[in-house]
TORKOL-4160 file (C-alpha; in steps of 0.2 Angstrom, whole numbers, padded with zeros to 4 digits, m for minus):
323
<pt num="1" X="0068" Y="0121" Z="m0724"/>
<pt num="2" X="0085" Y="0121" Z="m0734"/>
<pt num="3" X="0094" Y="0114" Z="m0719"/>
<pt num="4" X="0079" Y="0098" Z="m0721"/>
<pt num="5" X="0083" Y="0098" Z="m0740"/>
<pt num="6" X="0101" Y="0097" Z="m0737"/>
<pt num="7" X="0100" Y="0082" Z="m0725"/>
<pt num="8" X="0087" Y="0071" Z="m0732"/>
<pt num="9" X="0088" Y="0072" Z="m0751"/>
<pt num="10" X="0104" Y="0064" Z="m0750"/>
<pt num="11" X="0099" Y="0050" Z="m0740"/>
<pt num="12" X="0084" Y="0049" Z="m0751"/>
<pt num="13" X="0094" Y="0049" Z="m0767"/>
<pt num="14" X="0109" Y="0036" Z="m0759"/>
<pt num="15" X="0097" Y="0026" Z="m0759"/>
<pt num="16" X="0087" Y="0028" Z="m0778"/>
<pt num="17" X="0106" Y="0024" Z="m0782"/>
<pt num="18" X="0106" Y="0009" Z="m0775"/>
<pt num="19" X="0090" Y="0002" Z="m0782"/>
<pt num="20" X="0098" Y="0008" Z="m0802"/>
<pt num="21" X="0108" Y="m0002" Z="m0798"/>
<pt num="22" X="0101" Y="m0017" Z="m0793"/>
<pt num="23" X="0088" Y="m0013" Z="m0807"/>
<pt num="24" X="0101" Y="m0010" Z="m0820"/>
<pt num="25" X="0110" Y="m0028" Z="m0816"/>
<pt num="26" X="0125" Y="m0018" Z="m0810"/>
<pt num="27" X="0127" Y="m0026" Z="m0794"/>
<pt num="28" X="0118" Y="m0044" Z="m0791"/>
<pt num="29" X="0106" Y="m0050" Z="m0779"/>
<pt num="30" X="0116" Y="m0057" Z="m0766"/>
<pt num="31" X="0126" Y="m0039" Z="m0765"/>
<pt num="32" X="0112" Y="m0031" Z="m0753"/>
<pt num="33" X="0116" Y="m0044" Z="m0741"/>
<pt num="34" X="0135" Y="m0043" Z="m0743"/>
<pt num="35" X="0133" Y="m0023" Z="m0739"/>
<pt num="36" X="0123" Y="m0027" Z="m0725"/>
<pt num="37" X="0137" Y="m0039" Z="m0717"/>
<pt num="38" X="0149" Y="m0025" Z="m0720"/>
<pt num="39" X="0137" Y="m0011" Z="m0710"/>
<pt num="40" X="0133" Y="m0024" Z="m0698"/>
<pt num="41" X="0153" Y="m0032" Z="m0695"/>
<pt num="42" X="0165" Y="m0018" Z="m0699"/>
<pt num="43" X="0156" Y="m0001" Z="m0704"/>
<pt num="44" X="0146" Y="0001" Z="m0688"/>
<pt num="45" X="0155" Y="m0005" Z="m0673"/>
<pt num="46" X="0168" Y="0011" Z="m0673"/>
<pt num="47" X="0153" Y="0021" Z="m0675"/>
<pt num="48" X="0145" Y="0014" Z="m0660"/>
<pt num="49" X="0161" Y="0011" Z="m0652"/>
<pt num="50" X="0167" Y="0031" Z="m0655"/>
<pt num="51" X="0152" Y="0040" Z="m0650"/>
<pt num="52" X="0151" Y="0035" Z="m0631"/>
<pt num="53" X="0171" Y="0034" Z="m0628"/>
<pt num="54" X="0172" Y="0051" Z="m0636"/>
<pt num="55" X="0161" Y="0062" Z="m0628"/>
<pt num="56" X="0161" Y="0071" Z="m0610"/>
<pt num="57" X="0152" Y="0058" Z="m0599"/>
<pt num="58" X="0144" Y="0077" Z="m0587"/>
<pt num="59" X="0138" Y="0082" Z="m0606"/>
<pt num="60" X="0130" Y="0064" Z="m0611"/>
<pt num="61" X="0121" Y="0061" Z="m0593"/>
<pt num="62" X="0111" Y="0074" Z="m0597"/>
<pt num="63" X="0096" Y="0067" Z="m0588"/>
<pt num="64" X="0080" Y="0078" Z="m0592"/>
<pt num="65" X="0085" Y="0076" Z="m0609"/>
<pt num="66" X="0087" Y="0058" Z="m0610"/>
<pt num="67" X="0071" Y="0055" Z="m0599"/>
<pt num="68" X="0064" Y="0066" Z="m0611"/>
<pt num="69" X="0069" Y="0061" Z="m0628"/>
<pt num="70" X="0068" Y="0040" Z="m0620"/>
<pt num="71" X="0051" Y="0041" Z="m0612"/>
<pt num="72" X="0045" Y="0046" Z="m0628"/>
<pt num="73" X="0053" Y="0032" Z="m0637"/>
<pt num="74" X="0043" Y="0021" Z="m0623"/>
<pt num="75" X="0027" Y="0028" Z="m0624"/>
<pt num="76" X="0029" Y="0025" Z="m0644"/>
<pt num="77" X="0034" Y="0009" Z="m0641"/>
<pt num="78" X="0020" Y="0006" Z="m0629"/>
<pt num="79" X="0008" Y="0009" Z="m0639"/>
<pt num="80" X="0012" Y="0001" Z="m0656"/>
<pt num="81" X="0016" Y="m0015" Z="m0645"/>
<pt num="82" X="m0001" Y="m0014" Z="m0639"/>
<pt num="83" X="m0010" Y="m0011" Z="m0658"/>
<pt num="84" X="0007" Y="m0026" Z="m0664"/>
<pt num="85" X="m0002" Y="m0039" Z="m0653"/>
<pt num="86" X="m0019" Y="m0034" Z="m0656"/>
<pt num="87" X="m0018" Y="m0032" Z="m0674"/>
<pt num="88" X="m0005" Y="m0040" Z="m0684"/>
<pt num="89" X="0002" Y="m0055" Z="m0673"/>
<pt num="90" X="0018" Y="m0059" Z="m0676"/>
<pt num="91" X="0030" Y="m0070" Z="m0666"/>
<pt num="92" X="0040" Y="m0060" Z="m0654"/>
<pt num="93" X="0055" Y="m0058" Z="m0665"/>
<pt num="94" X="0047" Y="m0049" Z="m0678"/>
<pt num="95" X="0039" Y="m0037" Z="m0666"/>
<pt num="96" X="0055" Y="m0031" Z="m0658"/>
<pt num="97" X="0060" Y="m0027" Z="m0675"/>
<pt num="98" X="0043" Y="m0020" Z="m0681"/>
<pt num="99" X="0041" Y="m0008" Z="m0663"/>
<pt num="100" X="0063" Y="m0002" Z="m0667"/>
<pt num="101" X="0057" Y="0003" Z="m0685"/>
<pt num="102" X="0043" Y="0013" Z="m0678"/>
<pt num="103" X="0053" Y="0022" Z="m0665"/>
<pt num="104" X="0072" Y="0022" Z="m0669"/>
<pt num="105" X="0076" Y="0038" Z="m0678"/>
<pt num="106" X="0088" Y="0041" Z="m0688"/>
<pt num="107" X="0100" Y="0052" Z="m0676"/>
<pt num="108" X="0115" Y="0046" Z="m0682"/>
<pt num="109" X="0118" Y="0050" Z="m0699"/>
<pt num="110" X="0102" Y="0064" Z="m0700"/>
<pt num="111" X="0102" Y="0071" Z="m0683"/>
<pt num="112" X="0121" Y="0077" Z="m0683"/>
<pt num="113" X="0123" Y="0081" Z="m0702"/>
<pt num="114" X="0105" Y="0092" Z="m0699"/>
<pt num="115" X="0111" Y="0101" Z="m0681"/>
<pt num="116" X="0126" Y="0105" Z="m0688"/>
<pt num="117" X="0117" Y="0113" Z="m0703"/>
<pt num="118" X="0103" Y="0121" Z="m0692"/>
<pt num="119" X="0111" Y="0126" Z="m0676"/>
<pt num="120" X="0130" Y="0125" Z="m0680"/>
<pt num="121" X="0144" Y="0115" Z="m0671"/>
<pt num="122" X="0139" Y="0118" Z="m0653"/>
<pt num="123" X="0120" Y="0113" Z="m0655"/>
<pt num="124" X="0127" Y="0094" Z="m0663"/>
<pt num="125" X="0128" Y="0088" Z="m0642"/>
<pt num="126" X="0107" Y="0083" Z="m0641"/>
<pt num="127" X="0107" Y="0072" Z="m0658"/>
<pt num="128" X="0122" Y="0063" Z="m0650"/>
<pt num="129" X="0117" Y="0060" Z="m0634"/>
<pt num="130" X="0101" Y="0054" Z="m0643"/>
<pt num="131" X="0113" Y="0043" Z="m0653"/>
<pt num="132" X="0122" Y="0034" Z="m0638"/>
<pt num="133" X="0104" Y="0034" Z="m0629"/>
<pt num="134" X="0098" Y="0023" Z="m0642"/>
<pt num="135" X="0111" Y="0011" Z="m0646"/>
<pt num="136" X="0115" Y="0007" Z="m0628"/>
<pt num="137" X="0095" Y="0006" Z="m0623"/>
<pt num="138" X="0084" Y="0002" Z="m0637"/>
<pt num="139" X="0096" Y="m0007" Z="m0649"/>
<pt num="140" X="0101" Y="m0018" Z="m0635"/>
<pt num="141" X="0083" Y="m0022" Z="m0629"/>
<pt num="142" X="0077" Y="m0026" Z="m0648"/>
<pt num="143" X="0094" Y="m0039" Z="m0649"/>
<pt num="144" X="0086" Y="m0046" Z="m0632"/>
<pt num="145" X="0071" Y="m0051" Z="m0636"/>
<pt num="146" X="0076" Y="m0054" Z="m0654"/>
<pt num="147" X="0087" Y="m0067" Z="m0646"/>
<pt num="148" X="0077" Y="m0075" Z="m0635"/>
<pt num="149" X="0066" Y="m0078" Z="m0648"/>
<pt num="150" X="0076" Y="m0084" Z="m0661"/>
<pt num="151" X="0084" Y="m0095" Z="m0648"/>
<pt num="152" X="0069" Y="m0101" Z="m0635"/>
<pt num="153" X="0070" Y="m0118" Z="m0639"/>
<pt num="154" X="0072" Y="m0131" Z="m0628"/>
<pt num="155" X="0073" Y="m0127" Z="m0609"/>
<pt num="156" X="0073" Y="m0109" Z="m0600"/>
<pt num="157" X="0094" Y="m0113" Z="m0596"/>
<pt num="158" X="0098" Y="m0117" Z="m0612"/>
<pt num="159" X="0089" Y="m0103" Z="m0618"/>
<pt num="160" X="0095" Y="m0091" Z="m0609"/>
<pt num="161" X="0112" Y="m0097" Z="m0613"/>
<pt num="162" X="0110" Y="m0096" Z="m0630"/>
<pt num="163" X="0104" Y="m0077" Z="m0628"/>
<pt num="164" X="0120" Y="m0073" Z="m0618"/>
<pt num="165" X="0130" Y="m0079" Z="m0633"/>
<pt num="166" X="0120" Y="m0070" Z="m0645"/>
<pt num="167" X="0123" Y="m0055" Z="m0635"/>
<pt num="168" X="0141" Y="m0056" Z="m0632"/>
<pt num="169" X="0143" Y="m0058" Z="m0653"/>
<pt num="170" X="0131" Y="m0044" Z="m0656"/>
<pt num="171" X="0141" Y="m0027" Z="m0661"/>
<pt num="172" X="0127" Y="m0018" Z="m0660"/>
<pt num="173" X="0128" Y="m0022" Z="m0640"/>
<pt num="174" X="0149" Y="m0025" Z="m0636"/>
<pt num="175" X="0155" Y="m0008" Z="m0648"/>
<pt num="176" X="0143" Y="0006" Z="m0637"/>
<pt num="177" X="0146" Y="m0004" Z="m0620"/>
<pt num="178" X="0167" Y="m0006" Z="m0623"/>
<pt num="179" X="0165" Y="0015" Z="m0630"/>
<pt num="180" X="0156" Y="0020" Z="m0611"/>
<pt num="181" X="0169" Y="0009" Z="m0603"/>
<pt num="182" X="0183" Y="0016" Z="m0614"/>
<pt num="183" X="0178" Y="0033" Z="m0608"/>
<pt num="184" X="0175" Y="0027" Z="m0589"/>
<pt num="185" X="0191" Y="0023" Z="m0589"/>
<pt num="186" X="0198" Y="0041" Z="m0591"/>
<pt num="187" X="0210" Y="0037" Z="m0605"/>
<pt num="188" X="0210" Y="0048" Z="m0622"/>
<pt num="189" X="0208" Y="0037" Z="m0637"/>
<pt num="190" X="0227" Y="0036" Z="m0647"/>
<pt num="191" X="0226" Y="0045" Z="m0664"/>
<pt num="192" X="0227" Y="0030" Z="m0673"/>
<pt num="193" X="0209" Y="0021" Z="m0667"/>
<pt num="194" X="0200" Y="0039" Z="m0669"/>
<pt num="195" X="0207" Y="0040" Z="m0685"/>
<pt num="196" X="0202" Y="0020" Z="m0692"/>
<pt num="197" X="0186" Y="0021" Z="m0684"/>
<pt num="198" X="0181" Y="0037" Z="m0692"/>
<pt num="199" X="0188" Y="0030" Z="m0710"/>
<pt num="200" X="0178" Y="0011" Z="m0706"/>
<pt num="201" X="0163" Y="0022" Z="m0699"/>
<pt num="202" X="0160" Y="0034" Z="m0712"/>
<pt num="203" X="0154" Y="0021" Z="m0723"/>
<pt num="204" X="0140" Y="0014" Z="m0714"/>
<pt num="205" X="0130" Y="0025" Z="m0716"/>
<pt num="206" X="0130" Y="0027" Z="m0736"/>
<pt num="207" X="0134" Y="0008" Z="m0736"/>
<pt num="208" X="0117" Y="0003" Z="m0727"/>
<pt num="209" X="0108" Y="0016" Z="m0737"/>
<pt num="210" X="0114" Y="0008" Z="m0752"/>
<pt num="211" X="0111" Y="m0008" Z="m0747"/>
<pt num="212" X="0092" Y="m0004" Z="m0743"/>
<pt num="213" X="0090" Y="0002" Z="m0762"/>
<pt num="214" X="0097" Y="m0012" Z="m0768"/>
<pt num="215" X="0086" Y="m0025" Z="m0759"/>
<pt num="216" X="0071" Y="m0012" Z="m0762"/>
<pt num="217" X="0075" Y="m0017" Z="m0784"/>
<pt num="218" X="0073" Y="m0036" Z="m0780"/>
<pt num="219" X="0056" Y="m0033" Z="m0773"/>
<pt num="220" X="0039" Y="m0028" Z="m0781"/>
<pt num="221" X="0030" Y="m0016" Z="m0771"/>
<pt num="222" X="0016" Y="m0029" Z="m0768"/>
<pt num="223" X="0029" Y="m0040" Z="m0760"/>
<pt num="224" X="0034" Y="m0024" Z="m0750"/>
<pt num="225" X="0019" Y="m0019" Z="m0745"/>
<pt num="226" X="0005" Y="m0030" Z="m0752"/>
<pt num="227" X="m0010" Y="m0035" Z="m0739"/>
<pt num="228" X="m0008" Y="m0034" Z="m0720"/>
<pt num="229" X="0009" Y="m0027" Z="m0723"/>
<pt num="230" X="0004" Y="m0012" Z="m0731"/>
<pt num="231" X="m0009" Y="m0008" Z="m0713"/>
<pt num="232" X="0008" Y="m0013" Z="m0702"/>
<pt num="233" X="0019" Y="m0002" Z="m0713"/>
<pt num="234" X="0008" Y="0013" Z="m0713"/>
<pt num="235" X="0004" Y="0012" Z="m0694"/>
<pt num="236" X="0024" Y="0012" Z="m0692"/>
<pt num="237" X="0024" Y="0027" Z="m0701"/>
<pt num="238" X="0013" Y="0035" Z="m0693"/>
<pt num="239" X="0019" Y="0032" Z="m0676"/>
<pt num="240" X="0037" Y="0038" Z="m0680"/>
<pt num="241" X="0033" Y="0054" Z="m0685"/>
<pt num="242" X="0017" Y="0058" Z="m0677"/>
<pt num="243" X="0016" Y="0050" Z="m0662"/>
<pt num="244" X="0033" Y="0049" Z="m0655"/>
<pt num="245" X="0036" Y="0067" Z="m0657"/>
<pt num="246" X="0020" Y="0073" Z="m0648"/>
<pt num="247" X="0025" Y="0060" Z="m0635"/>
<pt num="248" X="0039" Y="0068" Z="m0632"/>
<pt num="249" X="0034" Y="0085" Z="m0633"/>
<pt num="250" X="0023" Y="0082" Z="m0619"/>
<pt num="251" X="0035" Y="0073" Z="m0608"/>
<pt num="252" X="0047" Y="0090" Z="m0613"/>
<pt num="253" X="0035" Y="0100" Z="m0602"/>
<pt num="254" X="0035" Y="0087" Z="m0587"/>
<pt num="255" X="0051" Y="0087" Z="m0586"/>
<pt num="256" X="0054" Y="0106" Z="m0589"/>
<pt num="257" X="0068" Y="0107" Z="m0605"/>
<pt num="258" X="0071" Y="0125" Z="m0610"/>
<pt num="259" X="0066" Y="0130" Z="m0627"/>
<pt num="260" X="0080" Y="0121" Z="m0637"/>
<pt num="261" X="0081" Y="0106" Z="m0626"/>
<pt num="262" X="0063" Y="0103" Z="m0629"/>
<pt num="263" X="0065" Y="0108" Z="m0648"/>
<pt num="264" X="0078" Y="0097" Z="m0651"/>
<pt num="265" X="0070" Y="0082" Z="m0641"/>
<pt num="266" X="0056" Y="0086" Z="m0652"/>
<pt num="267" X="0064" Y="0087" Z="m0669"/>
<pt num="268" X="0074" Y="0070" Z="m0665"/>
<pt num="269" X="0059" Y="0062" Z="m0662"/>
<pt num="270" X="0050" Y="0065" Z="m0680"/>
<pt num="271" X="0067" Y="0060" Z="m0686"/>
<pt num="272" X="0063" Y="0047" Z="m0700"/>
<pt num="273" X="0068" Y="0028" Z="m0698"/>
<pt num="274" X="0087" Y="0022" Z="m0696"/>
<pt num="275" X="0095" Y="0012" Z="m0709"/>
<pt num="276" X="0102" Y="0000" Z="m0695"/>
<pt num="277" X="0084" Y="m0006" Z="m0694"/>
<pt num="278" X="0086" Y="m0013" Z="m0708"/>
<pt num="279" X="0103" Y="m0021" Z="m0707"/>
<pt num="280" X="0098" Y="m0029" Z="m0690"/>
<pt num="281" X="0081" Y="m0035" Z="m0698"/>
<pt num="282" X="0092" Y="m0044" Z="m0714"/>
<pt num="283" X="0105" Y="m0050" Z="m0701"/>
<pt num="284" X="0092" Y="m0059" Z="m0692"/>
<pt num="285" X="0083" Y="m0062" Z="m0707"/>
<pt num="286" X="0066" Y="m0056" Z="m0699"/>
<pt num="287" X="0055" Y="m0042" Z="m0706"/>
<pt num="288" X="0065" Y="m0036" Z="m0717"/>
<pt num="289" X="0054" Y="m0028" Z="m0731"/>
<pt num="290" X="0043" Y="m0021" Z="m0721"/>
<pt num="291" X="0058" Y="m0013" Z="m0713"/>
<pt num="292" X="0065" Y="m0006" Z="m0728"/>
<pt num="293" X="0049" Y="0001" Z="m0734"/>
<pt num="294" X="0048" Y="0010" Z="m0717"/>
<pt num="295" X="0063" Y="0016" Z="m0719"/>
<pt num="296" X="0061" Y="0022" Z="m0736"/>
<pt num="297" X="0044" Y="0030" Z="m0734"/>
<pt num="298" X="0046" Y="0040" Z="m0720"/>
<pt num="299" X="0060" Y="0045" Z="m0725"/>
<pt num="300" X="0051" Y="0053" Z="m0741"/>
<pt num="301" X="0038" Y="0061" Z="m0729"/>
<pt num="302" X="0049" Y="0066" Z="m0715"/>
<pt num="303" X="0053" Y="0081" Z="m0724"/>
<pt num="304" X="0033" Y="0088" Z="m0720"/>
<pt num="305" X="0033" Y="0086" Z="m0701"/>
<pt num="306" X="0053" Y="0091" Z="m0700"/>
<pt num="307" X="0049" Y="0109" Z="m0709"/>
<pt num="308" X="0033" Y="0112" Z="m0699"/>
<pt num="309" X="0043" Y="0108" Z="m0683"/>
<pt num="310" X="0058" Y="0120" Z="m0690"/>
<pt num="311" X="0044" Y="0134" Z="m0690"/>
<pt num="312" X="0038" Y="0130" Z="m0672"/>
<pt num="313" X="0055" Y="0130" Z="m0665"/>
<pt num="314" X="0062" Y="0144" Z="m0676"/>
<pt num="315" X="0074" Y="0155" Z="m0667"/>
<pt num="316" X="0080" Y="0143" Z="m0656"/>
<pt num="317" X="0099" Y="0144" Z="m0650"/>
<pt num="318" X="0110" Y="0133" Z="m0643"/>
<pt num="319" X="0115" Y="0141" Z="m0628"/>
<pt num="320" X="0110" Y="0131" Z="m0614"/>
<pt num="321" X="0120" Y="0117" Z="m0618"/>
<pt num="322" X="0130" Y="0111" Z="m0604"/>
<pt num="323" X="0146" Y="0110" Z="m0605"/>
């Protein structure tokens, strides 16, 4: 529980700072977006970049654990495509970014800081590779379809064309792709770029978060969640941190993890929702209060299903990480 407290509180209350502040004229309106284009530019790219150039490619291609951890992330996304279509309609767009908000944990910059307080240094590996799996897989399929979307007028060549460009200009698709080609390569990264990426990337996290609160202080809560938005945002909710981890959990025991793999799967699953939701859904301009009021309110929660998890998997060790 301590090691919950430790984690989420301070992402809780970076975030109550930057809605003071917005509340108490501080920092302007148009600074939340300014934020954003900092995460979204410059803060997140080494992030994305460091991550799969860094680690052992044997340790990250661990593949019961990513079909694991991933196939939960599908079935999620399955189903809450299923009840999007069905029950709140929206163009294609702003369903990507809906089905990431309800399945993109928040591995980064919660997972690794609440490993490393839970299991120690050499426990970290799983919220990493979850990290990497989701940038590289789910980040890239939500910029497709976003994309396509936001570019499908006019005929299907054209179209795609403007996709490939929108692709090619994403961060959030060239920084994880140049990283596992980087690391392909064989070629250790020169001191220098570690250490400018590692400066650049430590903000993003407290950036985005920042930014979130902000934009939260320009908002009334009926704007936030008023009317069908308040059923789509609680149906997110509950889909991030109820039905992804017993996805997952169940796909743990196909796939036959040990006891820590299968734990840590499970405890990444429940995981609250990723501030980079909400910078992708502001660069886009598409869902983007219903985003941060995800983001925000599971994050309040998460720290119910984390501590009941923490009890189911107590005693669990490390040991059987490769590598």
């Amino acid at each position: 529980m301590r090691a919950i407290l430790d984690v989420i509180l301070p992402v809780f209350a970076i975030i109550l700072t930057g809605y003071l502040a917005g509340r108490i004229k501080l920092l302007g309106p148009d600074s939340s977006e300014a934020l954003n284009k900092f995460c979204y530019w410059f803060a997140l790219p080494p992030v994305l970049f460091l991550g799969p150039a860094r680690v052992p490619l044997d340790q990250v291609f661990n593949l019961p654990f990513i079909a694991t951890f991933m196939g939960g992330v599908g079935i999620t996304w399955a189903i809450a495509l299923v009840v999007g279509v069905v029950a709140f309609r929206d163009r294609p767009a702003v369903t990507a970014l809906a089905l990431l908000s309800g399945t993109f944990s928040n591995a980064g910059y919660m997972g690794i800081p609440l490993f490393l307080a839970a299991f120690g240094p050499q426990g970290v590996l799983p919220a990493v590779i979850a990290t990497v799996s989701y940038t590289v897989l789910l980040v890239g399929a939500t910029v497709v379809i976003v994309e396509a979307d936001l570019s499908g007028r006019g005929n299907i060549a054209t179209a795609a064309v403007n996709v490939l460009k929108g692709l090619a200009k994403s961060p959030l698709v060239v920084a994880p792709l140049l990283g596992l080609a980087w690391n392909l390569g064989g070629v250790p990264l020169p001191k220098p770029i570690t250490n400018f990426g590692e400066l650049l990337g430590a903000a993003a996290g407290p950036a985005a978060l920042f930014a979130i609160g902000l934009f939260l202080s320009t908002r009334s809560l009926g704007t936030l969640v008023g009317g069908k938005k308040l059923a789509e945002v609680g149906w997110l909710v509950y889909v991030k941190l109820i039905v992804q981890p017993l996805a997952t959990w169940w796909l743990a025991g196909i796939f036959g993890l040990d006891a820590y793999w299968r734990g840590a799967a499970v405890i990444l699953a429940a995981l609250p929702t990723a501030a980079l939701c909400f910078v992708l859904a502001q660069q886009y301009k598409q869902f983007v209060e219903r985003a941060s009021a995800t983001i925000l309110i599971s994050t309040v929660l998460s720290p119910i299903v984390l501590s009941i998890l923490m009890i189911l998997f107590e005693g669990i060790r490390p040991a059987a990480i490769p590598g």
